[in-house]
C-alpha positions as CSV (number, residue, x, y, z in Angstrom):
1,X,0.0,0.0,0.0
2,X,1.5,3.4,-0.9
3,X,1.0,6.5,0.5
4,X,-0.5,8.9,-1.9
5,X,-0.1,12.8,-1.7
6,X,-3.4,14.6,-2.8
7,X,-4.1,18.5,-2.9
8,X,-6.7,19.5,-0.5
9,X,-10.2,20.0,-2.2
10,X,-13.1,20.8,-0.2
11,X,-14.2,18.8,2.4
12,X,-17.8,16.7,2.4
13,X,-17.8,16.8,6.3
14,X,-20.6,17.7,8.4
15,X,-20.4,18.1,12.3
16,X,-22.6,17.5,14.9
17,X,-23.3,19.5,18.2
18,X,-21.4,18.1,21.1
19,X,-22.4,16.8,24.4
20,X,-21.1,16.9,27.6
21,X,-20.8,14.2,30.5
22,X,-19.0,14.5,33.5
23,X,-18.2,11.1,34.5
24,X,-17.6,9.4,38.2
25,X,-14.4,11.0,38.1
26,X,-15.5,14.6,38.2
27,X,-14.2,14.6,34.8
28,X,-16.3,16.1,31.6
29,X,-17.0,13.7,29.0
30,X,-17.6,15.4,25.5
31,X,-19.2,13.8,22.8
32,X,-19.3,14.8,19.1
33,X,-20.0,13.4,15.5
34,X,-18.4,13.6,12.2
35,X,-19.1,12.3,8.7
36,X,-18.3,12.3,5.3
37,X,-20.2,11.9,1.8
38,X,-20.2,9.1,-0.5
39,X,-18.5,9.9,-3.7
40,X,-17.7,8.0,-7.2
41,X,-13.6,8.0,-5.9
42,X,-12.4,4.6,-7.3
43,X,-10.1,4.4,-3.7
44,X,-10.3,6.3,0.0
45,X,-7.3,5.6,1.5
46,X,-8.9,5.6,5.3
47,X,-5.6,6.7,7.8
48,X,-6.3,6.6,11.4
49,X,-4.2,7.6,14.0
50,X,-5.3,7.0,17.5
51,X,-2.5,7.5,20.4
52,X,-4.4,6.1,23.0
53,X,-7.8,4.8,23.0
54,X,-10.4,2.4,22.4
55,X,-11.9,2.1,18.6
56,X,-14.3,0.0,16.9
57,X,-15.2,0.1,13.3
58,X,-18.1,-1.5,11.9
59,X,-19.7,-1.3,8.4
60,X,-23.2,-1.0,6.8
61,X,-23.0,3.3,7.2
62,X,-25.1,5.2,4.9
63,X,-22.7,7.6,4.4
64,X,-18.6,7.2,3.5
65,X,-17.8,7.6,7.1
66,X,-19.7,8.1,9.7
67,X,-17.4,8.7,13.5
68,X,-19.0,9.1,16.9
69,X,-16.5,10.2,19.2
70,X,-16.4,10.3,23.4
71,X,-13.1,12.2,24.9
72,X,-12.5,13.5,28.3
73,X,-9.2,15.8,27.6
74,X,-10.7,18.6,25.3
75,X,-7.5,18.8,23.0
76,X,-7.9,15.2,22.1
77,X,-11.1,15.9,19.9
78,X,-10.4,14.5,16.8
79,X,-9.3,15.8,13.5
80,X,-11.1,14.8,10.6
81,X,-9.6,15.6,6.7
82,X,-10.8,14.3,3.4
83,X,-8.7,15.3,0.3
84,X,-9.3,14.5,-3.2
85,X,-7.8,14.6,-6.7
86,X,-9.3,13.1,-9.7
87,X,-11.1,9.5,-8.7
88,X,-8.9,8.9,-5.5
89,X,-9.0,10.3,-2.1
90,X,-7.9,10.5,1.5
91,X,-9.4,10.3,4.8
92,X,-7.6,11.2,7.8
93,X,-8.6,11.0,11.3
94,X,-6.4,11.8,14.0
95,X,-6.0,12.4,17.6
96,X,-4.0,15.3,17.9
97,X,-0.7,15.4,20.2
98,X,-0.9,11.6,19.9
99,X,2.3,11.3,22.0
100,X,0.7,11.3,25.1
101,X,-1.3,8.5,26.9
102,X,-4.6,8.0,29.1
103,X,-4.2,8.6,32.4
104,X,-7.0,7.3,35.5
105,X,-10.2,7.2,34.1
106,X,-9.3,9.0,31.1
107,X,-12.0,8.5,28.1
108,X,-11.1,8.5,24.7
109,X,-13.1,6.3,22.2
110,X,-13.9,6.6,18.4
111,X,-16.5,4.0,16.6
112,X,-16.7,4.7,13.0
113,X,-19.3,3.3,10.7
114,X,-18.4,2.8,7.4
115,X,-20.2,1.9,3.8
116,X,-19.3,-1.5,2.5
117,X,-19.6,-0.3,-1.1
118,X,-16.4,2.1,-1.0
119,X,-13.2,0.7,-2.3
120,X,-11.1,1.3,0.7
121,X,-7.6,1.3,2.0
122,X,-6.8,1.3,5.5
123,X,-4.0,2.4,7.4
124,X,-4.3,2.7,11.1
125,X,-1.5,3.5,13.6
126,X,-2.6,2.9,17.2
127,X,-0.7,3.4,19.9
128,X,-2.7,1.8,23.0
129,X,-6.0,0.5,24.1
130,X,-8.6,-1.4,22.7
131,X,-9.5,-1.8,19.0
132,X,-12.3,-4.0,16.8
133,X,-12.6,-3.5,13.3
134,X,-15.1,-5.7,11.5
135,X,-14.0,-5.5,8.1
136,X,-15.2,-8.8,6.2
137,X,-18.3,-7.0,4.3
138,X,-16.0,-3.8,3.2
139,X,-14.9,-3.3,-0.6
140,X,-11.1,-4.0,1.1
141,X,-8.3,-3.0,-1.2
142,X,-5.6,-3.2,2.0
143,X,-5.2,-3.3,5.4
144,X,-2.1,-2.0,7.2
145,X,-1.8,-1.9,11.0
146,X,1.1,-0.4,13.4
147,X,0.2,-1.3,16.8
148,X,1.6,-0.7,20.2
149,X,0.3,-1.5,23.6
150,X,-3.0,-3.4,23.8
151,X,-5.4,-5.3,21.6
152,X,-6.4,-6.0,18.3
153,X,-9.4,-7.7,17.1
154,X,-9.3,-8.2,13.3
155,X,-12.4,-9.7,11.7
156,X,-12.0,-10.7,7.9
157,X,-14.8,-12.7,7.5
158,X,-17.0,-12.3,4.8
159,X,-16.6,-13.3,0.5
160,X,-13.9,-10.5,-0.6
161,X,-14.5,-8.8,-3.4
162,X,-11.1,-8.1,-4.7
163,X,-7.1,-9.7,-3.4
164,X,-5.9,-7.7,-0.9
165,X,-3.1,-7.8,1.5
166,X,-3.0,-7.6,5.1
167,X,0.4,-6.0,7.4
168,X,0.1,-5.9,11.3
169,X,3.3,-4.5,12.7
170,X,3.2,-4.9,16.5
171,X,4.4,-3.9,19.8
172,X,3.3,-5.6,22.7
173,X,0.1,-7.0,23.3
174,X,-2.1,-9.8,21.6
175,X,-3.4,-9.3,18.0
176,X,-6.6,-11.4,16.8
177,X,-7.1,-12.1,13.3
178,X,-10.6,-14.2,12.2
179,X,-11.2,-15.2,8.8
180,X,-13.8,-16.9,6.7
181,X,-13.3,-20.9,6.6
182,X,-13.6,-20.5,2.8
183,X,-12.0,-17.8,2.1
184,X,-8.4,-18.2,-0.1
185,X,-5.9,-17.1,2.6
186,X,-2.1,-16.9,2.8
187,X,-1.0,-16.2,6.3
188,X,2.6,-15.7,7.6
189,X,4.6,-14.6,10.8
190,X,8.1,-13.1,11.6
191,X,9.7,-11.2,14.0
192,X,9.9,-11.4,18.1
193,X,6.5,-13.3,18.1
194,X,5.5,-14.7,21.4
195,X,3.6,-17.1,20.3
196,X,1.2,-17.9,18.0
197,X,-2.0,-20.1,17.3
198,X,-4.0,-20.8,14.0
199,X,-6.5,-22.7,13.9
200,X,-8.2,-23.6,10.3
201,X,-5.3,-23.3,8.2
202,X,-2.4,-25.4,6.8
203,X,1.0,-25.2,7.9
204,X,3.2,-25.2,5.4
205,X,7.4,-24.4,5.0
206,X,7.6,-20.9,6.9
207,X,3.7,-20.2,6.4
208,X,-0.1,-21.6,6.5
209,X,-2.1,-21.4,3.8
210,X,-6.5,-22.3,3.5
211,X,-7.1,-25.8,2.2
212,X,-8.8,-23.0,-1.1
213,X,-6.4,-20.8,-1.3
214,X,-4.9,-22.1,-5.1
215,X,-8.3,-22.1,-6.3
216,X,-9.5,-19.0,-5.1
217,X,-10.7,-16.1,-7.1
218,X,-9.8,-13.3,-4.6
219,X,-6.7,-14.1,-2.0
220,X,-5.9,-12.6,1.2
221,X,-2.3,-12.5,2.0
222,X,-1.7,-11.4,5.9
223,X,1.8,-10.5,7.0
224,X,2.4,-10.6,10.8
225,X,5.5,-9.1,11.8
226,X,7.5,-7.5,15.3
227,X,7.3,-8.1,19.0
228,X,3.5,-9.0,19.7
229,X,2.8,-11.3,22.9
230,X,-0.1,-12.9,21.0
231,X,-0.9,-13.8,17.7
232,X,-4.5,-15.8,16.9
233,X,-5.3,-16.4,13.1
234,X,-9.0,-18.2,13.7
235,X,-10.8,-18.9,10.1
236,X,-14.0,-20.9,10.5
């Protein structure tokens, strides 16, 4: 997946009014939503880059992108871009001063919907937390993940409509990947590793591969690489 460079056009986002909480710990929890219009772009390059946090990501949104967000630190309210140029675009959200980490009962969560009809790449760089992304029924075209602290739940299942490859660079923690039984896959694992289970594939020389994978129309290839604790590739 290549990072593209796009000149800024303008911006189908509309914003919500926000909402305050204050939670147990005297603390105000503010609440806000974004979204972004479906276009004809041929790819949206989705880049997410959460310091700390938990994020979920489901599909079946009427709307390109849909983000509801929840953050007790006010500066932490995300930033939301979309850039286009000719039939491809970008769509950046980001936690702003992502250096720095929750602390007590900190909030900070993001749960985007998404539309399963947009040919998508994703790139998301997460630093800590929490994250599920259901992904099977998206129009994937790539999935690249830099993870640090924490937990990834990656669900793959559903008939994909194109190849695509998967990366999940890690830090520590356990990483989750789930994949259709059916489903041609191509699934290998380097680096500090902790350990790793699969369950539903075929091991092979350096690699495990679905008992369909030759005879599959579409392939997933998933790369697994650096120091996670915990790697589980489930396809059933």
């Amino acid at each position: 997946m290549k990072a593209r460079y796009l000149p800024l056009v303008p911006a189908l986002l509309t914003l919500s009014g926000c909402g305050i909480d204050v939670g147990r710990n005297g603390s105000a929890v503010q609440y806000s939503s974004e979204s972004v219009e479906m276009d004809n772009s041929e790819v949206v390059r989705l880049v997410l880059k959460m310091g700390a946090g938990d994020l979920r990501i489901t599909d079946g949104g009427a709307k390109l992108m849909r983000g509801d967000f929840a953050y007790s630190v006010p500066s932490w309210k995300p930033q939301v871009r979309y850039n286009r140029s000719g039939k491809q675009a970008s769509l950046t959200i980001e936690q702003p001063d992502t250096h720095h980490t929750r602390i007590g009962n900190t909030k900070y969560s993001w749960d985007l919907q998404l539309n399963k009809k947009a040919p998508m790449e994703l790139a998301l760089h997460f630093g800590a937390g929490q994250a599920r992304l259901d992904l099977g029924s998206l129009d994937l075209r790539g999935v690249e993940v830099d993870m640090g602290v924490g937990q990834l739940d990656m669900d793959l299942r559903g008939a994909p409509k194109h190849s695509y490859n998967v990366a999940i660079h890690g830090g520590i923690g356990e990483a989750t990947v789930r994949l259709s039984a059916d489903a041609g896959v191509y699934a290998e694992a380097h680096g500090g590793i902790g350990s790793i289970s699969v369950r539903g594939l075929q091991q092979e020389e350096g690699h495990w591969v679905s008992p369909t994978y030759q005879s599959a129309a579409n392939k997933i290839h998933i790369e697994i690489q650096g120091g996670i604790g915990q790697v589980n590739v489930i396809a059933d």
